[in-house]
C-alpha positions in Angstrom: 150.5 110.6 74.1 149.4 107.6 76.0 149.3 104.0 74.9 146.8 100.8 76.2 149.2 97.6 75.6 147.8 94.3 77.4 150.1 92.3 79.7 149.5 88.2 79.7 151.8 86.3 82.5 151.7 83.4 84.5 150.0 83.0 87.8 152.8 82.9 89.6 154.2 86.6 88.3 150.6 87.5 88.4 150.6 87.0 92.3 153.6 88.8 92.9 152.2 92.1 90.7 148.8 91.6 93.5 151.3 91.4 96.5 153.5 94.3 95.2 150.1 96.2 94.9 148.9 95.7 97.9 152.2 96.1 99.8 152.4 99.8 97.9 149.0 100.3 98.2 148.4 100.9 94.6 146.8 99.5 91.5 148.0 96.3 89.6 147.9 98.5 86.8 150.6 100.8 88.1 153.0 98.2 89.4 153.2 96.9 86.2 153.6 100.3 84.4 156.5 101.2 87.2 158.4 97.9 86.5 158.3 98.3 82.6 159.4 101.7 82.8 162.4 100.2 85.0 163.3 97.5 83.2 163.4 99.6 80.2 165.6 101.9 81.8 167.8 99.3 82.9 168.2 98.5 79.2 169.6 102.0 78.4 
């Protein structure tokens, strides 16, 4: 089951999440899935 959360950061983090996207050629959207889904397994 999916989820939609909403992300809010600064514009400083919010330019590094456009230069990771580009650099990977992917969506914002995705680079900020990938590094929740590795913070959160950093947690564990």
């Amino acid at each position: 089951m999916e989820r939609q959360v909403t992300v809010v950061c600064d514009d400083d983090l919010g330019r590094k999440v456009v230069a990771l996207a580009r650099e990977y050629d992917t969506t914002e959207e995705e680079i900020v899935r990938q590094l929740i889904e590795y913070g959160i397994e950093c947690l564990d």
